[in-house]
LOMI-380149 format. One record per residue: x, y, z of N, C-alpha, C in turn. Coordinates in steps of 0.02 Angstrom, whole numbers, padded with zeros to 5 digits, always signed. Example, Ala and Ser with C-alpha at 12.3 -4.5 7.8 and 13.67 -1.06 7.14 Angstrom:
+00660-00284+00390+00615-00225+00390+00660-00165+00390
+00642-00112+00354+00684-00053+00357+00645+00002+00394
***
This chain:
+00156+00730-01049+00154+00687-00990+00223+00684-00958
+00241+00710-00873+00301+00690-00860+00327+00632-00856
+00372+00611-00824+00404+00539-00825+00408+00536-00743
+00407+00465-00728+00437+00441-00647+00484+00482-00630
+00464+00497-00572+00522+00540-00528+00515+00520-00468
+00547+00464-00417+00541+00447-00336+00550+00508-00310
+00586+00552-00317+00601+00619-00272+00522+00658-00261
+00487+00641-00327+00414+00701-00292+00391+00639-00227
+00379+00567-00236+00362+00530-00173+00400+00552-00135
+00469+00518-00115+00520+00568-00061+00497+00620-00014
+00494+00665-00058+00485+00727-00026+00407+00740+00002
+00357+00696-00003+00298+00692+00001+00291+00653+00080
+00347+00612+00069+00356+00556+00130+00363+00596+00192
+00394+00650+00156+00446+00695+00227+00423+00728+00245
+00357+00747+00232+00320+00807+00233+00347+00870+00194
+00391+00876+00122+00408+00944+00107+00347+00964+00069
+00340+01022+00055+00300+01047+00013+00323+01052-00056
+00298+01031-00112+00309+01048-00176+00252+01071-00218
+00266+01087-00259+00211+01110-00329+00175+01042-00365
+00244+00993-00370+00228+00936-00419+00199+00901-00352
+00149+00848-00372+00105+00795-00343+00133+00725-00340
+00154+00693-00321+00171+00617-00344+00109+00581-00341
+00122+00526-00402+00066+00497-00399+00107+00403-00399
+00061+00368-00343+00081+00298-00326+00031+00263-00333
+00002+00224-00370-00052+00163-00364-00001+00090-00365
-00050+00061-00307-00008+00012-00308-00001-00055-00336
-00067-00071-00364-00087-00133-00441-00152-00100-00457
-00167-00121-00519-00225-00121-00543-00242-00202-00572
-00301-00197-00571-00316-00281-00598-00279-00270-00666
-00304-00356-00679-00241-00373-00718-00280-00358-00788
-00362-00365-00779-00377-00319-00841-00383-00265-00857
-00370-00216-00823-00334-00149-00830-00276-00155-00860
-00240-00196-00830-00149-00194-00861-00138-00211-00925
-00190-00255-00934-00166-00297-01004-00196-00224-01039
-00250-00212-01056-00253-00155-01086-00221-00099-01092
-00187-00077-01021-00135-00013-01042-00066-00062-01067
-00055-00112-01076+00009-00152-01089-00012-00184-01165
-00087-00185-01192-00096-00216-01252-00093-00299-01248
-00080-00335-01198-00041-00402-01190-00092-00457-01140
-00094-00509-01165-00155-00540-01153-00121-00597-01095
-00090-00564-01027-00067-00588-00976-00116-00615-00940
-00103-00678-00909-00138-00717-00871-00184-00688-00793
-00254-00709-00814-00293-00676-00753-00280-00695-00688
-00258-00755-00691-00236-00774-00607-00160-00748-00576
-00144-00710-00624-00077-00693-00588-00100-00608-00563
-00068-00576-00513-00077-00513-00491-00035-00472-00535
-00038-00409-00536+00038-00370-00587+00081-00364-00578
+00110-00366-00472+00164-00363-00476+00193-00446-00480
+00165-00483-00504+00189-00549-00510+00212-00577-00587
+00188-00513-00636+00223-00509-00706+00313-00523-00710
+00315-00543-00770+00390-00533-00766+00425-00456-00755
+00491-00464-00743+00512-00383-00711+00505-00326-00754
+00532-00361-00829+00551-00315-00884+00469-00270-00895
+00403-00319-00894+00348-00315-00902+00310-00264-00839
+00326-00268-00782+00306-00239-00735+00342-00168-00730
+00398-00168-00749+00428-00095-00750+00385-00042-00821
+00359-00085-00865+00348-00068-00908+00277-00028-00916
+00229-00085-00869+00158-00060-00838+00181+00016-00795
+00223-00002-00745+00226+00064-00706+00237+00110-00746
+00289+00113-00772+00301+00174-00835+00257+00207-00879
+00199+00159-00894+00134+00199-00932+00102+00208-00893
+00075+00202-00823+00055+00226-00781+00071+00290-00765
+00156+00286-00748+00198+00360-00745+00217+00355-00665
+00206+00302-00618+00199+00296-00558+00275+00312-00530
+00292+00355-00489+00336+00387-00458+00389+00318-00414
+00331+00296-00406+00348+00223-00366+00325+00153-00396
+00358+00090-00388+00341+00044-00416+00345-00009-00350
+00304-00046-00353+00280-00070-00280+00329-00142-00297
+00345-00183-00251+00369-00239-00232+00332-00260-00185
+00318-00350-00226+00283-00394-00165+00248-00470-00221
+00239-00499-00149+00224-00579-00184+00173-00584-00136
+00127-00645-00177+00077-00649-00100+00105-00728-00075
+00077-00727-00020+00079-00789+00019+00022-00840+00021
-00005-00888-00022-00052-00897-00014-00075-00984+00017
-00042-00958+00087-00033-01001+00136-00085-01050+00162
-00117-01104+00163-00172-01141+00182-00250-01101+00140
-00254-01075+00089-00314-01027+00054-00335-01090+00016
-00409-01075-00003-00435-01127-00049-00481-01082-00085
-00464-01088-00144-00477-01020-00201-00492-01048-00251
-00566-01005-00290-00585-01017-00368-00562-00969-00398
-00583-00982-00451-00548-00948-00542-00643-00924-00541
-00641-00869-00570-00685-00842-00612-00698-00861-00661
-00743-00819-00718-00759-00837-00802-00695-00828-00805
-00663-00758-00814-00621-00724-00822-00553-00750-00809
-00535-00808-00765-00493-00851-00740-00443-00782-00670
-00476-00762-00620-00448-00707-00594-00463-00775-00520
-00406-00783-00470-00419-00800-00419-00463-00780-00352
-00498-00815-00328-00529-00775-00277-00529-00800-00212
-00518-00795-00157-00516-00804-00097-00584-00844-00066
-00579-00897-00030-00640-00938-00017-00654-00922+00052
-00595-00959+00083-00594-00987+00148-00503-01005+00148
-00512-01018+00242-00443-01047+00242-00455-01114+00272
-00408-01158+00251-00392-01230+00289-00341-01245+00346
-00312-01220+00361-00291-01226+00418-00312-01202+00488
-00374-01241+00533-00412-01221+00572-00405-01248+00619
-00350-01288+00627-00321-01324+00714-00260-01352+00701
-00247-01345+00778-00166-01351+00777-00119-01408+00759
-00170-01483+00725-00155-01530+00700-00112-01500+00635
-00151-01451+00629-00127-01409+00538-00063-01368+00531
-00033-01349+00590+00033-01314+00593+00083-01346+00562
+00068-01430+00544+00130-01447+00514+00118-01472+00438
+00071-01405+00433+00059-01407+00336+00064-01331+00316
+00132-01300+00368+00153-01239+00345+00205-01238+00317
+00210-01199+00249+00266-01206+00202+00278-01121+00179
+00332-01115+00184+00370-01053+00178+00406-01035+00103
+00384-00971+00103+00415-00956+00013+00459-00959+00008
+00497-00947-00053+00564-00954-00085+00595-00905-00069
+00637-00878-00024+00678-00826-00002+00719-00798-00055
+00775-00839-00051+00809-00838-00141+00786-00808-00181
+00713-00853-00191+00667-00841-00255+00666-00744-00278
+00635-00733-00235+00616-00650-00196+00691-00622-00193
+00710-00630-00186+00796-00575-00187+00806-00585-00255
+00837-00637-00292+00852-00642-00353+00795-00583-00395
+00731-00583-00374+00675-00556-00414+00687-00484-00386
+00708-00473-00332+00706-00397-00304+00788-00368-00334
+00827-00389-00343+00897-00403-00377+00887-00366-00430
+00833-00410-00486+00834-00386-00541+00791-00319-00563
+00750-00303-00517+00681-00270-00511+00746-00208-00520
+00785-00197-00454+00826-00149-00430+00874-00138-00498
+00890-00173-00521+00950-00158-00601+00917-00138-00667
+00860-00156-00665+00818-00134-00713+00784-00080-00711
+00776-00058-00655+00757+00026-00624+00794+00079-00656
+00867+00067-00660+00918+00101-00684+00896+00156-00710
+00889+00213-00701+00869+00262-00767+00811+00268-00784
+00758+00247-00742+00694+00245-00731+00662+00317-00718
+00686+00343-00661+00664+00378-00604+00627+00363-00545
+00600+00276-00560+00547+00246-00515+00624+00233-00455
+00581+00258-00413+00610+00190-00324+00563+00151-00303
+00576+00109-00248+00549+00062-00244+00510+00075-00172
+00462+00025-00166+00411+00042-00104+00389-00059-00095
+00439-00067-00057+00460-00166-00042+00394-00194+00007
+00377-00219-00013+00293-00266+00039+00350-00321+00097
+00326-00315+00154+00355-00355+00203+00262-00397+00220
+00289-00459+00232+00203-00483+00238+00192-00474+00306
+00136-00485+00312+00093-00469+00371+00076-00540+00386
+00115-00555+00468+00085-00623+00488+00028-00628+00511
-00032-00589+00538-00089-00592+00549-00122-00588+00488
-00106-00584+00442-00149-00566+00386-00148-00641+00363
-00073-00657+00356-00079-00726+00312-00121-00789+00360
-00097-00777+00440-00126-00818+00463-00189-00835+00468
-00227-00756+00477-00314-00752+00459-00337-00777+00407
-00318-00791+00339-00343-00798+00285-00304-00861+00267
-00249-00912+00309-00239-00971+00305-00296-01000+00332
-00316-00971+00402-00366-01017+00436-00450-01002+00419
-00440-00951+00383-00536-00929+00372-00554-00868+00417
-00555-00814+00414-00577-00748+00454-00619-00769+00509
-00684-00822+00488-00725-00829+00527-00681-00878+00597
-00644-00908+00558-00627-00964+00622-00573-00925+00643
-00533-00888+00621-00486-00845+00636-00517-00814+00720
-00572-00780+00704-00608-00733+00770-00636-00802+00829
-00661-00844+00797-00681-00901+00852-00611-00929+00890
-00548-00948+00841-00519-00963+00890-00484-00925+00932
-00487-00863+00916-00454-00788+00950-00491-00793+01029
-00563-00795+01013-00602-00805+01064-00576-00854+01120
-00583-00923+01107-00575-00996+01124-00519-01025+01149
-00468-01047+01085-00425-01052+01075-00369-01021+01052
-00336-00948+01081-00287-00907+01067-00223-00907+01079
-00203-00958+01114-00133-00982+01107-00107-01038+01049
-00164-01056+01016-00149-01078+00945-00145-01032+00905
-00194-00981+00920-00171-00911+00871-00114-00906+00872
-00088-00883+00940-00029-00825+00918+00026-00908+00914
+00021-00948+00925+00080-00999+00921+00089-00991+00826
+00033-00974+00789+00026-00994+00723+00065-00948+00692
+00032-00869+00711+00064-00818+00736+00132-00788+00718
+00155-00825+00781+00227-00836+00793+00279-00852+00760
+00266-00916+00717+00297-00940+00680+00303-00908+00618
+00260-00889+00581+00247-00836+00549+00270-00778+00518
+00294-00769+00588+00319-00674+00611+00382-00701+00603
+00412-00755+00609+00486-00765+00626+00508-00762+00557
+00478-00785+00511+00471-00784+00443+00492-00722+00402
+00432-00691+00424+00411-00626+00409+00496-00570+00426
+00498-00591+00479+00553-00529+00504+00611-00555+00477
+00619-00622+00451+00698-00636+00405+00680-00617+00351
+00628-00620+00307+00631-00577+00246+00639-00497+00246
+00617-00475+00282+00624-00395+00300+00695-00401+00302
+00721-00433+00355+00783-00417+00347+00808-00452+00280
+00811-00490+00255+00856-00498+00186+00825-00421+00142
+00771-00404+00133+00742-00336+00089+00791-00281+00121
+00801-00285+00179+00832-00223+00214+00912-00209+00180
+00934-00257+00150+00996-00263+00117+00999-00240+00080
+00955-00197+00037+00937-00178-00017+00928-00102-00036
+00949-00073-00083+00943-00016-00066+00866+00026-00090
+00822-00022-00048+00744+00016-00083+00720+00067-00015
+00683+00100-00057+00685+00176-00004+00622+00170+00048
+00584+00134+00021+00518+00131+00074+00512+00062+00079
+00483+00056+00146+00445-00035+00180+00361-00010+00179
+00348-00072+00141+00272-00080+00162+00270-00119+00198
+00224-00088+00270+00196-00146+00303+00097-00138+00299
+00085-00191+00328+00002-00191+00326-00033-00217+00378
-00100-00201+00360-00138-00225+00432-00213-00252+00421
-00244-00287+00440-00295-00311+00404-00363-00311+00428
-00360-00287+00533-00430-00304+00558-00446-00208+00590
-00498-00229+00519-00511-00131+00531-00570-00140+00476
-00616-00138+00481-00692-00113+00430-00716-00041+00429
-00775-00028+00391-00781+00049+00375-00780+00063+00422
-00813+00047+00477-00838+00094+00542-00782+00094+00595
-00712+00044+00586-00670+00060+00619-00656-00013+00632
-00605-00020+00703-00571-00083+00706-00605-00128+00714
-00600-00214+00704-00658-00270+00733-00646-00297+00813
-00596-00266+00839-00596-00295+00893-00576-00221+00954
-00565-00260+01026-00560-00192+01068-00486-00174+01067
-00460-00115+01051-00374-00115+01060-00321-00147+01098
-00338-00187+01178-00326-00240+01199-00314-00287+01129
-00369-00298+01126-00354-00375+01080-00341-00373+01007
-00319-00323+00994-00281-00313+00924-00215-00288+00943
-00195-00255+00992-00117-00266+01005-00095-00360+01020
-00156-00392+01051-00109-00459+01047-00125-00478+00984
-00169-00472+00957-00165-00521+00857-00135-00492+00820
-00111-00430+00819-00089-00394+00787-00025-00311+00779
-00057-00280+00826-00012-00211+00830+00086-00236+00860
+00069-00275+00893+00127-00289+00920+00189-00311+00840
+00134-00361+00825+00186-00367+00753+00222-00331+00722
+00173-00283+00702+00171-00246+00662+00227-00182+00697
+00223-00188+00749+00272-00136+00771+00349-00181+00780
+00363-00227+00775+00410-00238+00765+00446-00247+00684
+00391-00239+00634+00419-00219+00584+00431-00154+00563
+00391-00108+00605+00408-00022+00579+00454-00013+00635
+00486-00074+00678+00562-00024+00716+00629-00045+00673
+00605-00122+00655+00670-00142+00603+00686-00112+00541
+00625-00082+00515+00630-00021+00443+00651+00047+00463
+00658+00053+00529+00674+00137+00554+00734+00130+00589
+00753+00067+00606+00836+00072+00633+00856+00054+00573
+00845+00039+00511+00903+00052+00441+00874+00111+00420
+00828+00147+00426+00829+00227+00429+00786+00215+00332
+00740+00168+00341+00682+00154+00294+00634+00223+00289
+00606+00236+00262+00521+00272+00257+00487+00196+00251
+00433+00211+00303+00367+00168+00320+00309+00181+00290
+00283+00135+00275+00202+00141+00211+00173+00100+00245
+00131+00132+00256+00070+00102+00310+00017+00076+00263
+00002+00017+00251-00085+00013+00196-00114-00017+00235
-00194+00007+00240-00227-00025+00328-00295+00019+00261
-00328-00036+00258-00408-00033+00224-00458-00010+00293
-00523+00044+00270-00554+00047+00354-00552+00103+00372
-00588+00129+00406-00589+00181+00463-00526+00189+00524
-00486+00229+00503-00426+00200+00559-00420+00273+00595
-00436+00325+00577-00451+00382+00614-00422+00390+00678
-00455+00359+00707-00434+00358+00799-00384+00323+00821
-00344+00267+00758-00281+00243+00746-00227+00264+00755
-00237+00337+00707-00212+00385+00659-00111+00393+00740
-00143+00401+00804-00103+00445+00847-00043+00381+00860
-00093+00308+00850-00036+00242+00858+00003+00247+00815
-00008+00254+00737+00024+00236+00696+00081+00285+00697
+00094+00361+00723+00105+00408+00726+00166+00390+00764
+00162+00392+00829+00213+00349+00877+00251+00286+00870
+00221+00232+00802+00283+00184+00804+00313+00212+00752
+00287+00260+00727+00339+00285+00684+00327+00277+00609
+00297+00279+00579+00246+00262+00523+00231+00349+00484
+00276+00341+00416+00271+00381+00385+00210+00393+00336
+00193+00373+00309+00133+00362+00267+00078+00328+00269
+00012+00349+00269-00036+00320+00275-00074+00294+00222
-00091+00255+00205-00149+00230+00129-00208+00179+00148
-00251+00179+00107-00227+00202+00073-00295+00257+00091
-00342+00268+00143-00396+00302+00180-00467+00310+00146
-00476+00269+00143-00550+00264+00106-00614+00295+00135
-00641+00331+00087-00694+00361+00116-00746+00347+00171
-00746+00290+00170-00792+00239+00204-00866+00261+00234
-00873+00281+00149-00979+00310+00166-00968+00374+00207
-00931+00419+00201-00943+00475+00233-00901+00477+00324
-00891+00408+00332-00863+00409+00397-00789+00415+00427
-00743+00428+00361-00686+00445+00353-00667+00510+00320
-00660+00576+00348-00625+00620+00313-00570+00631+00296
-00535+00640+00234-00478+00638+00246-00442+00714+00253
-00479+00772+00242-00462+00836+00248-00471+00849+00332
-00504+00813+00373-00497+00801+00427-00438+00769+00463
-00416+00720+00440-00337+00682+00467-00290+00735+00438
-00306+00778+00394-00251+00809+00369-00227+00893+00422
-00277+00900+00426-00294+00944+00472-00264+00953+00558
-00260+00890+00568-00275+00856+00651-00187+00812+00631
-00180+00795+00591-00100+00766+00595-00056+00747+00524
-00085+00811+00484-00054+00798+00435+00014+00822+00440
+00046+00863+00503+00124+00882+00512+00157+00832+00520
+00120+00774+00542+00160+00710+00584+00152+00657+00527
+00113+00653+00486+00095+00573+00446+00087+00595+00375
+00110+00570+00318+00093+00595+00253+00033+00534+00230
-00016+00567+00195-00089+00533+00193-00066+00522+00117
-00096+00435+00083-00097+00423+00005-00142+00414+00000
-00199+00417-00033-00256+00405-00076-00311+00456-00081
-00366+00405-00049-00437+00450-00049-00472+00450-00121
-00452+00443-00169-00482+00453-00238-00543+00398-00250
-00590+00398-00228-00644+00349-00219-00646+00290-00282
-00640+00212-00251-00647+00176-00319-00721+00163-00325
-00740+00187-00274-00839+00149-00280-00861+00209-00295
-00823+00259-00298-00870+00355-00329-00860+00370-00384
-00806+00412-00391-00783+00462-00435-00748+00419-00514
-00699+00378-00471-00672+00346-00511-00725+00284-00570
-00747+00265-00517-00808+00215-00560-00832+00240-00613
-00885+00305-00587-00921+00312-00626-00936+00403-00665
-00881+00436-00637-00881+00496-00619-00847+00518-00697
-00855+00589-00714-00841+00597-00783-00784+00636-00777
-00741+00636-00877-00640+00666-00839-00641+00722-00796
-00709+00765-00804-00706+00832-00785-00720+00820-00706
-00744+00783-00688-00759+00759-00621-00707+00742-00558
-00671+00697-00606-00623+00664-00585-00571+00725-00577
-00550+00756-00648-00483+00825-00623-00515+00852-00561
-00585+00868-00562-00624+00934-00511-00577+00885-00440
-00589+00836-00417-00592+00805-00367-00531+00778-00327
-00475+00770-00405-00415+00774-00389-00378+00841-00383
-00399+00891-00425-00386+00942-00407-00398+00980-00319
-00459+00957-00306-00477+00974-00229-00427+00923-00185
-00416+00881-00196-00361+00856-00149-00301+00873-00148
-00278+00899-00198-00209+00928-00208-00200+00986-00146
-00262+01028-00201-00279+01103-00146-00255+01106-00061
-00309+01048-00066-00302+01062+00023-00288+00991+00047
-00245+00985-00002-00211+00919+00073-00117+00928+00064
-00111+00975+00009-00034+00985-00012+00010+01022+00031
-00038+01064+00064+00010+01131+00084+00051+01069+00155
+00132+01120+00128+00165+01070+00202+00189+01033+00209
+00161+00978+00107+00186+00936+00094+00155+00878+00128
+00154+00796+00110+00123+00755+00147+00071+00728+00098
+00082+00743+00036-00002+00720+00003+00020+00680-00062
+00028+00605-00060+00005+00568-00117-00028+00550-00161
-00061+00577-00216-00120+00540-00254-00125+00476-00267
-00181+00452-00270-00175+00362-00269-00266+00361-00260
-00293+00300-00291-00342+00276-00287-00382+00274-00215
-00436+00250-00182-00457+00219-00100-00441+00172-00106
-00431+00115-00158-00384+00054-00152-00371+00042-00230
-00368-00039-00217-00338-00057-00285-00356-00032-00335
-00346-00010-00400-00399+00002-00473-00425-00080-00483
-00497-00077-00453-00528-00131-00485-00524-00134-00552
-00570-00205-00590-00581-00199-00664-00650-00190-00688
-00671-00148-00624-00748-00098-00634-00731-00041-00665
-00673-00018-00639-00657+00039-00646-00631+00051-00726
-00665+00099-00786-00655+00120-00866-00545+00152-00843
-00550+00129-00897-00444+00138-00900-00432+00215-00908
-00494+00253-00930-00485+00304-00967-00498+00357-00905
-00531+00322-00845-00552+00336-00773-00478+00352-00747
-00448+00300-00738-00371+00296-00711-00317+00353-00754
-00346+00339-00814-00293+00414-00859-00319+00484-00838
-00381+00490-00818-00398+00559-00800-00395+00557-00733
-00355+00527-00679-00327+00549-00602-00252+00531-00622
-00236+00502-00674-00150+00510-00691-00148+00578-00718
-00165+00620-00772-00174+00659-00796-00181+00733-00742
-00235+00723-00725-00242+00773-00668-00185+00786-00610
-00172+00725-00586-00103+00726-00526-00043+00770-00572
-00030+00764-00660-00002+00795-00677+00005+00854-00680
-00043+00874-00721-00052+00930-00738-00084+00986-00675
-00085+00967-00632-00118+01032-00578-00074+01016-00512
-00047+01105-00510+00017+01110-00483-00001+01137-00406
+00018+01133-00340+00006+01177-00313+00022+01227-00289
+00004+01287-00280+00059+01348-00248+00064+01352-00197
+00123+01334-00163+00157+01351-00094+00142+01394-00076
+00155+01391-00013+00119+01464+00059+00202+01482+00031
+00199+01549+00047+00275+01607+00067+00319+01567+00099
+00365+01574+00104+00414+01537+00150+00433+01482+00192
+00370+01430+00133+00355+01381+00170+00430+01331+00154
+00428+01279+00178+00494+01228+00168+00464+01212+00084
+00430+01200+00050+00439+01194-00018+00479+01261-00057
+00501+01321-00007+00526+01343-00062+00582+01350-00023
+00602+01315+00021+00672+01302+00035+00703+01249+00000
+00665+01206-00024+00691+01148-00055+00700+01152-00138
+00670+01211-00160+00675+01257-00224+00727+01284-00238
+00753+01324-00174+00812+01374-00175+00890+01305-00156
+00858+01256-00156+00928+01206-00149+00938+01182-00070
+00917+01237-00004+00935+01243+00049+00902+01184+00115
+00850+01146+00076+00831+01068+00088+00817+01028+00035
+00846+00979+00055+00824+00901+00023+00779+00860+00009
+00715+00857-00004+00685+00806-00015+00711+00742+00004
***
C-alpha cells in the first residue's frame, strides 16, 4: 500500500498527467471510522471534528493524499440523535426577521488554533490540506428550513439576502484568517442543485447564491489558492460558470440516475476543470463486489486520466450503508492501477523533471 502524497492531488488539480491516481474522500460516517480506527468515537460528532492527532490518523489508513479541513455551522438547526446517536437535520428556526438577532458566530480563534495544529502535525505526512470556507446560503437555508428558505426567496427576499449578508461578512473573514495559512486548496460549496439540475432559474441563484460564491473563488485565486468546488446535483450546464470564476476542481459529480455523465464533462471540459469522484455510493460501492468495484475504478482511471484532471473519490460522502471492505477495494484499486500516458504528453514532461506538478 503507498503512503499520502499531496503532489499526486497537485498535479491532478493542474491538469498534469500522471501514472499514479490520487485518491481524496472527504469523511466517511463516523461508523466507518471507528472501525477503520478500532475506537468507539462518538456518533454525533462528524470525523473531521475528531481530535487532530486522531483525524490525521483516520486519513492515514485511508491513505488519502489530502486531508480535508472544516467545522460545521449549525446555525438556528433543530436536530435529532438516532438509535445510533448520529445527528440529523430537521428543520430550521430562524424564519423571520424578528430572528436575526439570535445569530451567533463561531469561534474564530477556536478554528485557527485547530488549523495551527492540524498544519504541525502534518509534518512528514505527505497529506496537504484542502480548508472548507462555509457557504452563507447554505447555512442560511438550513438556519431557516429549505422550505421557508424558497417561500421567503419568493415573498420576502430582502430578508433573505439581509440574512445573507451578514453571513457572508462572516464567511469572508474566516477565509481570510485560513488564507494565512499555508494550505494548498479552498473548499468552497454550493447547495441549490438536485439530480435533474438547479432549483431555481439562473437569475435567481446568482442573487441567493453564485454571487457569493464568486467572491470566495476570487479571494482564494488572488492568494494564488487551488479551488474545490463540492456542489451535489446535476451541474452539467454549470460546468462553463464554474470554469470562468475560476474553479479548479469539481466534486464531487454524481451520477444522478443516468442524467450525469461524467466521461461526458470530461470530454467537453476536462482541459479547463479537474473532475473528483463519480464512484457511485447508491451502486457500485453499496453493493457491488471487490472485482466490481477495481472493474469500475479501473474504467475511470482509463478514460478520465489522460491530460491529467482525474481524482478518485466516492459520488459523496462514504455513508454507513456502505461495507468498509467496499471503501478498501476503491482505496486499493486507485492504488494499484496505473495509467499510461499518451507520447509526449505533459505527464512525461513532469517525469523527465522539465514541469512541476
Amino acid at each position: 500500500m503507498r503512503n499520502p502524497d499531496k503532489r499526486r492531488f497537485l498535479a491532478a488539480a493542474r491538469r498534469v498527467e500522471t501514472q499514479e491516481i490520487p485518491l481524496f474522500e472527504i469523511g466517511p460516517d463516523m461508523a466507518l471510522a471507528r472501525q477503520i480506527m478500532g475506537k468507539d468515537y462518538p456518533m454525533d460528532l462528524l470525523v473531521y471534528e475528531l481530535p487532530i492527532p486522531d483525524y490525521i490518523e483516520l486519513n492515514r489508513r485511508m491513505v488519502n493524499d489530502m486531508i480535508y479541513f472544516a467545522h460545521i455551522w449549525r446555525l438556528g438547526r433543530k436536530q435529532r440523535k438516532d438509535a445510533e446517536g448520529r445527528l440529523h437535520y430537521i428543520d430550521g428556526m430562524m424564519k423571520n426577521p424578528a430572528d436575526l438577532k439570535e445569530i451567533w458566530f463561531p469561534d474564530l480563534d477556536l478554528q485557527q488554533r485547530r488549523l495551527e495544529e492540524l498544519l504541525n502535525r502534518l509534518e512528514g505526512t505527505g497529506m496537504g490540506v484542502v480548508c472548507n470556507t462555509q457557504s452563507a446560503p447554505f447555512v442560511v437555508a438550513t438556519a431557516m428550513g429549505y422550505e421557508d428558505f424558497w417561500v421567503n426567496a419568493k415573498w420576502r427576499i430582502e430578508f433573505v439576502e439581509e440574512f445573507i449578508h451578514i453571513i457572508q461578512d462572516w464567511c469572508l473573514r474566516e477565509l481570510d484568517t485560513f488564507l494565512r495559512f499555508p494550505v494548498e486548496v479552498i473548499k468552497v460549496a454550493s447547495a441549490f442543485v438536485t439530480k435533474t439540475g438547479p432549483m431555481c432559474s439562473p437569475e435567481m441563484l446568482e442573487r441567493l447564491e453564485t454571487r457569493y460564491l464568486r467572491q470566495q473563488v476570487q479571494m482564494a485565486k488572488e492568494h494564488r489558492r487551488l479551488v474545490f468546488h463540492h456542489i451535489d446535483g446535476n451541474v452539467t450546464r454549470m460546468i462553463p460558470d464554474f470554469i470562468r470564476m475560476g474553479i479548479d476542481i469539481l466534486n464531487p459529480i454524481e451520477p444522478c440516475a443516468g442524467l450525469q455523465d461524467i466521461y461526458e464533462i470530461k470530454e467537453k471540459y476536462g482541459d479547463r476543470i479537474a473532475l473528483c469522484g463519480n464512484i457511485a455510493v447508491d451502486g457500485v460501492l453499496l453493493d457491488g463486489s471487490r472485482e466490481e468495484i477495481t472493474a469500475d475504478v479501473q474504467e475511470h482511471i482509463d478514460r478520465l486520466a489522460a491530460g491529467g484532471g482525474y481524482i478518485c473519490a466516492s459520488s459523496h460522502d462514504l455513508h454507513q450503508l456502505i461495507p468498509l471492505e467496499n471503501f478498501y477495494a476503491m482505496r486499493d484499486a486507485a492504488h494499484q492501477h496505473r495509467f499510461v500516458p499518451s507520447a509526449n504528453s505533459k505527464g512525461d514532461a513532469v517525469r523527465r523533471g522539465e514541469v512541476h506538478p
